[in-house]
N, C-alpha and C positions, 0 to 999 in steps of 0.2 A: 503494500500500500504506500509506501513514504517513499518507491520509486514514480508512482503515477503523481502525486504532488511533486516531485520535482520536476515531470514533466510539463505539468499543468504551468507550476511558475515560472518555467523557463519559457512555455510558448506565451504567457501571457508578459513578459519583459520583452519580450522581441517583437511583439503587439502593441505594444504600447511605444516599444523605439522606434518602429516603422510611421506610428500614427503621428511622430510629431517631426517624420521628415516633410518637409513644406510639399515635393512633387505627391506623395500621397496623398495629401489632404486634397491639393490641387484636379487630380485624379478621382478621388471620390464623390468631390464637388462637381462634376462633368457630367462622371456618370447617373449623379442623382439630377441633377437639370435633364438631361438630354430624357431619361427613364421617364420625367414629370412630364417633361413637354411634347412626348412623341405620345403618351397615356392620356393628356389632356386634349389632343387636338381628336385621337381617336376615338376617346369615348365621346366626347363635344358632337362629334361630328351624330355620334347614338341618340345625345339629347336632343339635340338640333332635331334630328329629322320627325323624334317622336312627338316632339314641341310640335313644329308645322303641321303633321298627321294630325294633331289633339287626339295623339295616344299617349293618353294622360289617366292619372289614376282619380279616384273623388278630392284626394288632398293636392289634387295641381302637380304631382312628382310625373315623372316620364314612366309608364309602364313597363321599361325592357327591365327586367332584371337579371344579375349576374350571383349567384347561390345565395339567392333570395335578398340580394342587395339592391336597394334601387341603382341605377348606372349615375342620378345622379350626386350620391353619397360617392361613388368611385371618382368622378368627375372634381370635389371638392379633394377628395384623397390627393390628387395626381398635381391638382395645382398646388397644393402645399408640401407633396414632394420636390417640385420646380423648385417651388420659393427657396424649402431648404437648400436645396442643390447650390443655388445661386448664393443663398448666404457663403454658403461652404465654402464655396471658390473664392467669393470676393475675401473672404479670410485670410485664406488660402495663399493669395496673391499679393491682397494689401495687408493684414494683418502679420504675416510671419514678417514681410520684408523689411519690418520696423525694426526687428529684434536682429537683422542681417545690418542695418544700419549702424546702430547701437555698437555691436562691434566693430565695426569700422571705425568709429571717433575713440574708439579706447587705445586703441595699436599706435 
């Protein structure tokens, strides 16, 4: 048993060293935008067309549903993956590269 805990710790330092390289974060942040924004245009395009149809439920929701989800519950999901994505990156980009500045004035 105190080999699989060393395991566990060792993968979860090396998880945590990777997470605070700036191109990972960078990369994370890409693929959670790109994820949102291909999910949001796809499902939009589901609301959209059930909106126009008035294939609508009694409470105004779009009728498709996806395991038992309304599509547009998935629709609010997909935008706030974007957004995070976006956060992420612009972190990513602007936020690490203060801390690359920083030591630059110290040297």
């Amino acid at each position: 048993m105190k080999s699989s805990k060393n395991v566990l710790n060792a993968s979860t330092l090396s998880i945590l060293y990777y997470i605070k390289q700036r191109k990972v974060i960078i990369i994370i942040g890409a693929v959670l935008l790109t994820i949102g924004t291909i999910a949001a245009v796809t499902i939009g395009h589901i609301v959209i067309n059930d909106s126009v149809d008035n294939n609508l439920t009694p409470q105004g929701y779009p009728a498709t549903e996806f395991l038992g989800i309304s599509a547009f519950s998935y629709e609010y999901g997909s935008v706030f993956t974007a957004i995070l994505g976006l956060f992420i990156l612009s972190g990513g980009i602007i936020g690490m590269d203060s801390k690359k500045e920083g030591k630059k004035l110290t040297k």
